[in-house]
C-alpha positions as CSV (number, residue, x, y, z in Angstrom):
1,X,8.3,38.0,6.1
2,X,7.7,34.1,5.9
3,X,4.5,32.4,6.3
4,X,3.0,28.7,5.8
5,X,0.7,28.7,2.4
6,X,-1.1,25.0,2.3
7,X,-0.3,24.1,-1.2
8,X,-1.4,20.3,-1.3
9,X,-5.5,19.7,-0.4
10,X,-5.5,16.1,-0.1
11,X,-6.7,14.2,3.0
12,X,-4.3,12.5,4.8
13,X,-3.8,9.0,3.8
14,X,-5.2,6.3,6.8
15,X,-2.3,3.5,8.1
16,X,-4.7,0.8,6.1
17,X,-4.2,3.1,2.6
18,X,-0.3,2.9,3.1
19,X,0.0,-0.9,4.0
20,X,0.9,0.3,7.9
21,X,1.1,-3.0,10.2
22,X,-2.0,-3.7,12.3
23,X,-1.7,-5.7,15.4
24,X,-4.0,-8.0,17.6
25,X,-3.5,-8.8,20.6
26,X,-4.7,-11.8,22.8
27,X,-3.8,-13.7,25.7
28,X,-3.9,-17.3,25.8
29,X,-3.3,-20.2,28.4
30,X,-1.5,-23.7,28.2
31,X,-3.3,-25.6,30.8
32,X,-1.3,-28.1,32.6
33,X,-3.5,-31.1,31.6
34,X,-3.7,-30.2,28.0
35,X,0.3,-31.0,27.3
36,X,0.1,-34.5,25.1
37,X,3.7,-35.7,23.9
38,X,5.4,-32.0,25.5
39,X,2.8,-30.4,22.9
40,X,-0.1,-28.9,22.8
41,X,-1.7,-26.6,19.7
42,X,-4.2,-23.5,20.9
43,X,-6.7,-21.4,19.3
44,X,-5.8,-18.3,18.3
45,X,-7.7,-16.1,16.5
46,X,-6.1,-14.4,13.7
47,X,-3.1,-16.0,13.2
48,X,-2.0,-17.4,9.5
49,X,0.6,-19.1,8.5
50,X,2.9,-16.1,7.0
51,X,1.6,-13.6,9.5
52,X,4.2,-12.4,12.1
53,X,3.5,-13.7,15.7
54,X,5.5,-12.9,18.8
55,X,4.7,-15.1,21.5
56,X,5.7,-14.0,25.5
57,X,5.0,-15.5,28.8
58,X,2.8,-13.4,31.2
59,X,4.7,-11.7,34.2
60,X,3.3,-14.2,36.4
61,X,4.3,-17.2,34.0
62,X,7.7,-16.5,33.7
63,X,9.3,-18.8,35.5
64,X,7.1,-21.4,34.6
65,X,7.8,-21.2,31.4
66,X,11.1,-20.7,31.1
67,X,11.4,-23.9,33.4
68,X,9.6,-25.9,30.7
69,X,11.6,-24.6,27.9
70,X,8.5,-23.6,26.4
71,X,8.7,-22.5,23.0
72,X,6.3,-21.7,20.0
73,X,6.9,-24.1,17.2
74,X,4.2,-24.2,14.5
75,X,1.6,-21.8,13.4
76,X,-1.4,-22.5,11.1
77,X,-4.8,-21.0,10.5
78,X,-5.9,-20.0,13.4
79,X,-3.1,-21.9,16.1
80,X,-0.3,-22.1,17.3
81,X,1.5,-24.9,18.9
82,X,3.6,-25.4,21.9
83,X,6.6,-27.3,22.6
84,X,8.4,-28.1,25.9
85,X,11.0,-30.1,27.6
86,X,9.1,-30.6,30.3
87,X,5.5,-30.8,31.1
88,X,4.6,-27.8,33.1
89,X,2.1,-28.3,36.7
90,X,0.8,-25.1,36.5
91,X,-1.1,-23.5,33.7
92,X,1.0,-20.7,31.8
93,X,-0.6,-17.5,30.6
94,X,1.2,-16.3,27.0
95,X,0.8,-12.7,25.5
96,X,0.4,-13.0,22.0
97,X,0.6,-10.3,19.4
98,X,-0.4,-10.6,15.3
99,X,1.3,-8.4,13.0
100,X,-0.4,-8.1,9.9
């Protein structure tokens, strides 16, 4: 017959002790009269400049801002900036997720 013996005692590593990825996870809005020059640079808590971001509209957005030609262009400490062809009416709600 065949059984399971445990041979190895140790804990199990956490994700942190391995180097996993975390994540945060925010959502952010452009507001229509913030655009200056078919820029404008947010807040966003987390964010460094050689951490990956991934940057989405919101569902309800998403016409909005693919009418703009909204894209992300910069990231520093702590913002991210916001380019478009054209300056959006409406405010535009982003998803924003921070790998680290």
């Amino acid at each position: 017959t065949y059984g399971w013996v445990r041979i190895n005692t140790q804990p199990v590593p956490t994700p942190a002790e391995i180097g996993a990825v975390t994540q945060e996870t925010s959502t952010i809005t452009l507001t229509a009269a913030d655009w200056s020059s078919h820029a404008q640079t947010k807040t966003v808590s987390g964010v460094t400049t050689s951490n990956t971001v991934i940057v989405s509209p919101a569902a309800a957005s998403a016409s909005d801002y693919a009418a703009a030609e909204i894209l992300c262009t910069a990231q520093a400490a702590n913002s991210l900036t916001f380019t478009c062809v054209t300056d959006p009416t409406n405010n535009i709600s982003v998803n924003v997720v921070i790998l680290n």
